[in-house]
Phi, psi and omega in degrees: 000124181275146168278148180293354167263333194283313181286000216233325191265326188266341163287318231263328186246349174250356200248101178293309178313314155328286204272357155297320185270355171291295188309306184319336182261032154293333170297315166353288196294320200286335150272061243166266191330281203303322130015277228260329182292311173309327178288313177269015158282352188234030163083349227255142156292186190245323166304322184275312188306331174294333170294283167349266186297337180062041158228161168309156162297335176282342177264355177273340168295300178003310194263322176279039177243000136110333204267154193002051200260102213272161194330317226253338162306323204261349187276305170286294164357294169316311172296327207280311189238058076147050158220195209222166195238136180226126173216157196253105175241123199251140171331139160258000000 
């Protein structure tokens, strides 16, 4: 049986189209990651940030899932678990 990283590894080197559209979702990814780290840099479930925010455990996976998710969401969200949203624009 091959695994989803074996195939994920075997697209990534043979599918230019793959691996273009993979790369395109990295700010995704990359707010997704810091998302989730601040919460568990700050102990908090996804169920207490929901408490927290007076929303479902589904909509804060929502917001960690990176996608389309707007200032003023990553901004209570950031208050929620006891940090701060800082963005960056870097030279491509």
């Amino acid at each position: 049986m091959i695994d989803t990283r074996t195939v994920h590894e075997e697209m990534m080197r043979d599918d230019p189209e793959y691996r273009r559209e993979y790369e395109a979702l990295e700010p995704e990814f990359s707010i997704a990651s810091a998302l989730i780290k601040a919460r568990s840099a700050a102990g908090m479930t996804q169920k207490d940030v929901a408490a927290v925010l007076g929303v479902s455990q589904s909509a804060v996976a929502q917001i960690e899932s990176g996608r389309n998710v707007s200032m003023k969401s990553l901004h209570r969200y950031a208050k929620a678990v006891k940090h701060s949203v800082k963005i960056d624009l870097l030279p491509a």
